[in-house]
N, C-alpha and C positions, 0 to 999 in steps of 0.2 A: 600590499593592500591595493596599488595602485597596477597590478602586473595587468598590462595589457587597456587598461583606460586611462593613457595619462591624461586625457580628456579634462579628468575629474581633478588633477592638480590644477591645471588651470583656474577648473571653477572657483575652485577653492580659493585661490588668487585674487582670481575676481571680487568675488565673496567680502573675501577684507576688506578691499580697493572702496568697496562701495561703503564699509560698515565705517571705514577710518573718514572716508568723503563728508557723511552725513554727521558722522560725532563733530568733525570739524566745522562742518557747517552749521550745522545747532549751536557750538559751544558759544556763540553772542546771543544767543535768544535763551539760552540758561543764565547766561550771566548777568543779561539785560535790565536788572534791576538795579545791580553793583554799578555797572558800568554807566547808567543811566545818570546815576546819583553821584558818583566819582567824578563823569565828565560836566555833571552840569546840563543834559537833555533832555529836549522836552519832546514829547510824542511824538510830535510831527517829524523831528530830526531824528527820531532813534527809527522812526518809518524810514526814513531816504536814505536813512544808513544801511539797514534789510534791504532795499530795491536797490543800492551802491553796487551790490553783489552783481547784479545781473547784469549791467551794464558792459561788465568786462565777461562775464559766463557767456551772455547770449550769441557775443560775437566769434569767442572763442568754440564752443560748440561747433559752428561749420567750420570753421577752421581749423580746429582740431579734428573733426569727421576726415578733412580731406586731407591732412597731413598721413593720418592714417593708410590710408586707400593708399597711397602713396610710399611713405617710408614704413610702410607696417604696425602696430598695435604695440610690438615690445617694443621702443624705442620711443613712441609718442605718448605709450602711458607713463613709463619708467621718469621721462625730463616733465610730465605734467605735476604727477604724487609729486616730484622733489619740490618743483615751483611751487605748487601752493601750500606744501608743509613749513616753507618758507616764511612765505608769505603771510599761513597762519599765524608763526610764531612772534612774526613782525608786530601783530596785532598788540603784543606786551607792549612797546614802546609809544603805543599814540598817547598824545598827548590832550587834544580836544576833537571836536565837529570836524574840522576839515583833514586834519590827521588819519581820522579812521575810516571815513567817508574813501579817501586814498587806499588806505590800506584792503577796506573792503573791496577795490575793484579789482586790485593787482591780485588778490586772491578768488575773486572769479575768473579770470583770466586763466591762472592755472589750474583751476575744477572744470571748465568750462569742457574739455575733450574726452572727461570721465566715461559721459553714457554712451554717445556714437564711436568709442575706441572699444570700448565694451562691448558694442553689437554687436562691430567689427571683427573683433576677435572672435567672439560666438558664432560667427559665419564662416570664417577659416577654421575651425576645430569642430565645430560639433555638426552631426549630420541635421538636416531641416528636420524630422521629426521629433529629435529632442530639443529642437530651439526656444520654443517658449518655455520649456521646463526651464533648461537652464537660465536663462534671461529672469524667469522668476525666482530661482533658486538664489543665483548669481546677489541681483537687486535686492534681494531678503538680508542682505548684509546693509541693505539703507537705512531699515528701519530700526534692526537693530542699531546700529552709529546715534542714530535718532536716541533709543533707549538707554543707550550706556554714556551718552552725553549729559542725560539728567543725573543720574549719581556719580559716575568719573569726576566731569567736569564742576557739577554744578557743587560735589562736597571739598575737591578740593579747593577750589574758588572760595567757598565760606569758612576752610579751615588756613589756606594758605595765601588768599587774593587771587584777584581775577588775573591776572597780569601771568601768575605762575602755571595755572592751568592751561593756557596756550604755546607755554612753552612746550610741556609735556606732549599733548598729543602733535604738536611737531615735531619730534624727538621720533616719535610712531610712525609716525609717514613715511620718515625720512630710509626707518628701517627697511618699511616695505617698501620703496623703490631698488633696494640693494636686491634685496630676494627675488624683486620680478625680474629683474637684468638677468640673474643670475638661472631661473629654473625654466625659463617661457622662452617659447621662437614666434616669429610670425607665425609659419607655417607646421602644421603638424607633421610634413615630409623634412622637415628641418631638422626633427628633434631626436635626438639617438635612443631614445628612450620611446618612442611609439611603435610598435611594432605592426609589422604587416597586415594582418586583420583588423587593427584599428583603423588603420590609411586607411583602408580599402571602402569600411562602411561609411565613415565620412565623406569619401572621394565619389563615390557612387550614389550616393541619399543627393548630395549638392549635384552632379553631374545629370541627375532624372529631371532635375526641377526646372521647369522656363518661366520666369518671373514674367506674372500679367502685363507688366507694363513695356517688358522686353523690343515688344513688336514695334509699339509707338517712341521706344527714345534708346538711342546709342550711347550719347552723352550725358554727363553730369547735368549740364545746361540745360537738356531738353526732356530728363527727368523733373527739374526743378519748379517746370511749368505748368506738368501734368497736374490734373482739377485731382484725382486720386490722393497726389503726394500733398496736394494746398492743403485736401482735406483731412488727412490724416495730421497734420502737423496743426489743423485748427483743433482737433479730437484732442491734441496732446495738449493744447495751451489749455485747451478747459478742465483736462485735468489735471493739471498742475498746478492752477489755479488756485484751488479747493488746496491741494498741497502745500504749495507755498504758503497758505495762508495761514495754517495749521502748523507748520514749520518753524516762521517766524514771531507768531503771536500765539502759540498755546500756550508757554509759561506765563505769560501776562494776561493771558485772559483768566486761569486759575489761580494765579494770585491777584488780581485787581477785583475778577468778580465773585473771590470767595474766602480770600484775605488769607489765605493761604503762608506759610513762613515758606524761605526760600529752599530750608533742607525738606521739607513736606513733599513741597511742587517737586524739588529734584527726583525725589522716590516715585512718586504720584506721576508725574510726567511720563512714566516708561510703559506703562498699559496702553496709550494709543497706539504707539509704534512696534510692541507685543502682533496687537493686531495687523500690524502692515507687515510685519514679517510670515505672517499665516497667508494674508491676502495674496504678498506679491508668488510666495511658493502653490497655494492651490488655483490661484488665475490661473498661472503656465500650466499645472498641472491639466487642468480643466481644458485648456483651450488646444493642449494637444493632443488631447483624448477624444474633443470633437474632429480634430484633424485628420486622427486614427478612423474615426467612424466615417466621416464622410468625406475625407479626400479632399475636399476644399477646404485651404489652409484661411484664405480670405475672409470666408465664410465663419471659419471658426474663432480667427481673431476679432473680428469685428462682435459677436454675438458678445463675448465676453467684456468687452470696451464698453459697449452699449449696456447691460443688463449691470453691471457695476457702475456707472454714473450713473444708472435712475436709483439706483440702492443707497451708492454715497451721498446724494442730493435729498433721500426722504431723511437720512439719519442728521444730516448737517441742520434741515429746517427742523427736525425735532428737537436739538439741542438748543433752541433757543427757549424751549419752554421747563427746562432743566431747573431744576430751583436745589440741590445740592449735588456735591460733586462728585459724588458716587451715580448719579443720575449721568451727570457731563462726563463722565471720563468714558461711561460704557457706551452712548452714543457714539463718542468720539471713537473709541478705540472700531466701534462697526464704521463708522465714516471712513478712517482709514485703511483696512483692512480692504473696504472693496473700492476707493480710490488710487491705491496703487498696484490694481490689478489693469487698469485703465492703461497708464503709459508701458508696463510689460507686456501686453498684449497686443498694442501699437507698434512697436520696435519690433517685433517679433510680426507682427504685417510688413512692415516697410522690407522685409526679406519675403516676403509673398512677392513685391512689387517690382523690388529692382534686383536687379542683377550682381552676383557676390563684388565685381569688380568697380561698383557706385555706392553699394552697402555705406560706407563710412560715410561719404560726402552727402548722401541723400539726408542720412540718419544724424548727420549735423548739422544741416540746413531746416529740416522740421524743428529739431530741437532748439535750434537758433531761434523760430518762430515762437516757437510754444512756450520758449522763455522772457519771453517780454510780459509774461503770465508775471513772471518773478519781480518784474519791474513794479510793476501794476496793483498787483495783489498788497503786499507789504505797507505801498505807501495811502493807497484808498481807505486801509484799515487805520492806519495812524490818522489820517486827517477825520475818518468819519469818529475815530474813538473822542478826538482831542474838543470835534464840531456837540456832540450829541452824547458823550459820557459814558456810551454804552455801545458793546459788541454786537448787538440783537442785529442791527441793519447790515453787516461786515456777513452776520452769516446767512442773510437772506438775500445777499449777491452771489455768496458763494453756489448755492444751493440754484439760483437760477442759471449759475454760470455752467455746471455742469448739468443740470438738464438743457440748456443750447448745443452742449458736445453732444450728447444723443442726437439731437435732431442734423448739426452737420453730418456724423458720421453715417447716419441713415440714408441719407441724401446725396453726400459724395462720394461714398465708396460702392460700386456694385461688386456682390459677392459673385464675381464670375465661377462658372463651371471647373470644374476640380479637371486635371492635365495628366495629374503621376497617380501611378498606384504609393501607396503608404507602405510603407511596413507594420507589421501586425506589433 
């Protein structure tokens, strides 16, 4: 199936990487109810429990970017999966607030190298013309993870306790780090199984390319500086924003603001991230079709970044006038669908920008940035929910947050003049 694109075992790799990432990371914002009431917390605390994550994620991100760049993709995804399926599973044994608070970070920690190892790899394997495809294809296993978190997790948690369900999809993880050791190389001249016409189209699509930013920085350091890369990595905080938000608080916002039972929300729950799995594969699609057409890669990512956060921003401020939850799920599932075409589009520019050899560390230094989103987001919405009773004001910061990402990304990025001919 695979004769001559092992290309596509990768993705496929990848694919899960992302689907197992996002199930495990949902599975306390499904459970959140249980666990809420088990441990004894109150809003505010099960909010700094959601922003705990990023604490250990945000930092890990560059440092997992650069680990990459460095010891390669199979080796720093393979020990990151095993760390935080770990770590997930850890989550059975807390005990109260500071227990899990703990646990939440050491499993950001190991999530945290996910997306920049992920570029990463997508820059060694696959030629620049299909880069945003796959990056959207790849990530479409997020929202799935997202989806199959509401019924996996959240039925066997009300048939078996919450405690059990984290054992489980750590059990998962744990598998797919055996398979990636075992099927992946860094490089695609590595791998006994790529044959000669593969190399070549990859080797040549990367080798035509001179990344914009090439001219102005050598170094990691002096990529890190450039107003380009600030701005692309302020593009991604704002949407991930909207993300995180959505991530950590849509089960309680469907069960608090529509009384929802918890096996209902867990079925119900899976129609947004439906949508993010369409969004994140037609963004890529999309934006390297403008590629194809017009030669600039820049150009085409950014259109796509911007024209998706003024979309997810009118459906987010729509949803506040929702008044049942067939109304809110179908906003939401549009809200999603073109908010995570946002960061596949971004990632998929930072390879416009830098050079294959900075790839990792650029694209875990943005995301570092972009992740204090996670910090932020989570805990703003707990305090505004616990201050004022109601969502309404949580989703008219979200909606303003990501129309500011238009206006930075308008501003900081110029879409420089196209360099390579495309492939047709």
């Amino acid at each position: 199936m695979f004769a001559g694109r092992y290309r596509f075992v990768v993705a496929s790799m990848l694919f899960g990487a992302g689907m197992i990432n996002y199930m495990d990371r949902a599975a306390l914002s499904v459970t959140a109810p249980l666990v809420r009431k088990d441990l004894g917390l109150s809003a505010s605390q099960l909010g700094l429990i959601f922003s705990s994550f990023f604490f250990g994620y945000a930092l890990f991100c560059f440092i997992g970017g650069h680990l990459a760049d460095r010891f390669g993709p199979r080796r720093v995804y393979g020990w990151a999966m095993a760390l935080w399926s770990v770590c997930c599973g850890l989550t059975a044994l807390v005990s109260g607030f500071f227990t899990l608070l703990f646990a939440r970070v050491a499993f950001g920690v190991g999530e945290g190298p996910m997306c920049s190892t992920t570029n990463k790899a997508i820059c060694n394997w696959f030629p620049r013309h299909e880069t945003a495809t796959m990056i959207g294809v790849t990530f479409a296993g997020q929202p799935l993870g997202s989806a199959l978190a509401g019924p996996v997790v959240g039925l066997i948690a009300a048939s078996y306790g919450w405690r059990i369900a984290f054992v489980v999809i750590a059990v998962i993880g744990l598998a797919w780090a055996v398979a990636w050791r075992a099927l992946v190389t860094d490089l695609p001249a590595q791998h006994p199984k790529v044959r000669a016409p593969e190399l070549r189209l990859i080797q040549e699509s990367r080798a035509a390319h001179v990344p914009s930013e090439a001219a102005h920085a050598s170094t990691l350091g002096a990529y890190l500086v450039r107003p380009s890369v600030l701005a692309l990595a302020a593009g991604l905080f704002c949407g991930n924003y909207v993300l995180y938000f959505f991530l950590s608080w849509l089960p309680s916002y469907l069960v608090d603001a529509f009384h929802l039972s918890l096996r209902t929300m867990s079925i119900v729950s899976v129609i947004p991230w439906i949508g993010g799995m369409i969004g994140y594969s037609a963004g890529g699609m999309l934006s390297d079709a403008l590629l194809k057409r017009s030669g600039n890669g820049l150009w085409a990512r950014k259109t796509v970044a911007i024209a998706a956060l003024g979309c997810a921003a009118a459906c987010v401020f729509l949803t506040i006038l929702a008044t049942s939850p067939a109304q809110a799920l179908a906003l939401l599932a549009l809200a999603t669908l073109f908010i995570v075409a946002v960061p596949q589009a971004l990632w998929a520019m930072s390879q416009e920008l830098v050079d294959a050899e900075h790839v990792g560390g650029v694209s875990g230094f943005t995301h570092a940035l972009s992740n204090i989103s996670g910090i932020i987001a989570p805990s703003v919405t707990g305090f505004a929910l616990q201050w004022t009773g109601s969502y309404a004001s949580s989703f008219v910061v979200a909606g303003m947050v990501a129309v500011t990402g238009m206006v930075v990304l308008s501003l900081g990025i110029r879409s420089r003049a196209a360099n390579v001919t495309v492939p047709a």
